[in-house]
N, C-alpha and C positions, 0 to 999 in steps of 0.2 A: 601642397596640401594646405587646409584651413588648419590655423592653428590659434588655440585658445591656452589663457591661464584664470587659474582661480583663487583666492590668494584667501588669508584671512581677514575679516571686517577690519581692521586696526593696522592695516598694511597703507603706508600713505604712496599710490600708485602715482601720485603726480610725475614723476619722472623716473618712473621703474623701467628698467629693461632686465624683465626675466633670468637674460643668461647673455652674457659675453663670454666674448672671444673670437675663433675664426671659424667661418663655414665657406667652406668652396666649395663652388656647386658646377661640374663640365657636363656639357650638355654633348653627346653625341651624334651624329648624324640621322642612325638608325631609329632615333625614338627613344635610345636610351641614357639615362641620365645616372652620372656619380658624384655624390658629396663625400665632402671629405671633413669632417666638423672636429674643434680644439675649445670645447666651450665649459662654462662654469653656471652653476644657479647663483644668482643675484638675491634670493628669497627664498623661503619656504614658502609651497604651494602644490597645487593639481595640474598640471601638464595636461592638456588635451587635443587630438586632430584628429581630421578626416581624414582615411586611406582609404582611395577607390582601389577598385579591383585590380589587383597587379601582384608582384612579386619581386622580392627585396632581401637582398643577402648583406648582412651587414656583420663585419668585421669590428671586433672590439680591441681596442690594441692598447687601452691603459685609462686608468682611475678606477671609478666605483663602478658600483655592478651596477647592470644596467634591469630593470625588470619593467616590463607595461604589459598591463591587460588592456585587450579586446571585447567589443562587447561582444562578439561571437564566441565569448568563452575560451578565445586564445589565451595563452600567456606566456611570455618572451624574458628568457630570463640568462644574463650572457655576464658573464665574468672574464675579464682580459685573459686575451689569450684562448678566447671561443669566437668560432661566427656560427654562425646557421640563415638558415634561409627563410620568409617568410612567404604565404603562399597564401592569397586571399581572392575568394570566389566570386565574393561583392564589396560593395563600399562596408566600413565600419568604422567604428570613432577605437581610437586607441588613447591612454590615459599612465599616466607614471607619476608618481610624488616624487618632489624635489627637495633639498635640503642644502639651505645656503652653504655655499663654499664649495659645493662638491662639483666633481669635474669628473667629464669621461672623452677619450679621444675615440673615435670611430669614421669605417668609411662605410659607406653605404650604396651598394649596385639597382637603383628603382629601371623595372620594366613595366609599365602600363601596355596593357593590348591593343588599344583604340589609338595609340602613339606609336607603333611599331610599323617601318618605312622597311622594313627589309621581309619579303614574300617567305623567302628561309626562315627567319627565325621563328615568326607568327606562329605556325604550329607547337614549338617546345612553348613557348611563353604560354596559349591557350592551355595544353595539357597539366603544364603545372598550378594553372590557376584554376584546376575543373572541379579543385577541392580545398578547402580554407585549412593548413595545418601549416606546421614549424617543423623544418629537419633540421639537423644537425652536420654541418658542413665541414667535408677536410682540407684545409687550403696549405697549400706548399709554404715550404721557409720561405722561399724566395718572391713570393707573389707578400706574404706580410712584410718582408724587408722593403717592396718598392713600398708598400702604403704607408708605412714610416717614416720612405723620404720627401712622401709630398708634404709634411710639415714641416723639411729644413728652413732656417731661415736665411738660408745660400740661395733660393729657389730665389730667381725672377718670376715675372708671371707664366715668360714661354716655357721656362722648363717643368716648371710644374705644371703647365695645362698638359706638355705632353707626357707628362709622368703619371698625370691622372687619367689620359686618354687608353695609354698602355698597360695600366691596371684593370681600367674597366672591360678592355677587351680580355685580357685575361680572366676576369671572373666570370668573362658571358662565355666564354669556350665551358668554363666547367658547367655553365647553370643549360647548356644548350646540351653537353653531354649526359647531364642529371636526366632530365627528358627523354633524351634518346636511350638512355637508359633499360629505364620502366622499372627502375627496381627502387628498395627502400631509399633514403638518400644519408640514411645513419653512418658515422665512421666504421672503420673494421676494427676500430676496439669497443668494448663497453664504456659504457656514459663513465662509472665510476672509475676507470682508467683516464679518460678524455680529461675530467674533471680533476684528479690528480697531476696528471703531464700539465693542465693549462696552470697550476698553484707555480711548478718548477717555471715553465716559460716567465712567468711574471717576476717570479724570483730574481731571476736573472736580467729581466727588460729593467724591474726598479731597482739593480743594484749592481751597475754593472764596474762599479770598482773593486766590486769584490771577487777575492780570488777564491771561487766557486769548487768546490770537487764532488766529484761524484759520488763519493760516500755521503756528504751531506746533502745533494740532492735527491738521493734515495730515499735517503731519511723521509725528506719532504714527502716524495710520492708512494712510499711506505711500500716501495717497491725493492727489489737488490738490484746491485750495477749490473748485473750483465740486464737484467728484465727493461730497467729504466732505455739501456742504450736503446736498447731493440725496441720499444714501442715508442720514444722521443722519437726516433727514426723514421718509424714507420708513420706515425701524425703529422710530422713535421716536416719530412724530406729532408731532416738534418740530426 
């Protein structure tokens, strides 16, 4: 994608770089491509790119919340411990404010139509893109635990390309099932459920020295323990 920044007049650009850190980007066979981005803003400013027509599930696995408007009037709005999908008809510029220091770890599943090498899949990718919206995606423990490890820093290049390869196909089995579907792509809890259960997730991802119970998890999700178990479970696969 084209990507722009816009910064304030009094910003000395001479040798700015936006945002550091790490972005891996595996490129798949089929036309499909996953990054896997560890990055920080270097500045305050306006973030801007082109997203052509395609569709993008992106995983947020830790720092600040993530939010960009669309000019189609989208808007993306993802707190650790959520993904959802994005689903776009046509090209449109997308845009986010930044704030020096702030950092978010994310991986990102992009399908472009006009790039897709596999006869199979072309149909789901078309249908999800035959309308510009945002669902809200439920991704198993186990598929957020591999996207995790592609940031160890045990990783050589080969094992993280194929830890990144083995991710990505895993999220194209669900976005190929979403399609075949035909049905809404919401979780089977309420948002204000989703939205409590991801505050505990993060709880636990940013603080995992601490010895955690489930009465003060509850608390968190302002749920009781038996309710909490049963719906972490049920979101999470764990």
């Amino acid at each position: 994608m084209d990507y722009h920044g816009q910064f304030p007049d009094a910003t000395d650009l001479t040798d700015v770089r936006p945002i550091k850190g790490l972005i891996y980007i595996c490129e798949l066979e089929n036309g499909v491509s996953l990054s896997a981005s560890d990055v920080a803003s270097t500045e305050n400013g306006t973030h801007s790119g082109q997203l052509p027509r395609s569709i993008a599930v992106i995983m947020h696995l830790g720092g600040a919340d993530i939010d960009v408007r669309f000019c189609n009037d989208l808007r993306l709005r993802l707190t650790a411990g959520q993904a959802k999908m994005v689903c776009v008809e046509t090209d449109t510029v997308m845009s986010h404010e930044t704030v020096n220091g702030q950092s978010a770890r994310t991986v990102l599943l992009h399908c472009r139509p006009e790039q897709i090498e596999t006869p199979e899949l072309l149909p789901s990718i078309d249908q999800l893109t035959a309308e510009s919206m945002i669902h809200d995606v439920n991704i198993q423990s186990a598929t957020w635990q591999k996207a995790q490890k592609i940031f160890s820093d045990e990783n050589c290049d080969l094992t993280r390309d194929l830890l990144s390869r083995s991710l990505a196909q895993e999220m194209l089995v669900q976005v190929v099932g979403f399609a075949r579907a035909g049905t809404e792509l919401e979780p089977p809890l309420p948002q204000r459920d989703v939205d409590q259960l991801a505050m505990v997730k993060l709880q636990i991802d940013r603080n995992p020295q601490v010895d955690h119970t489930l009465v003060s998890l509850a608390q968190i999700a302002g749920m009781s323990v038996s309710t909490l178990k049963r719906k972490f479970s049920e979101l999470y696969g764990l």
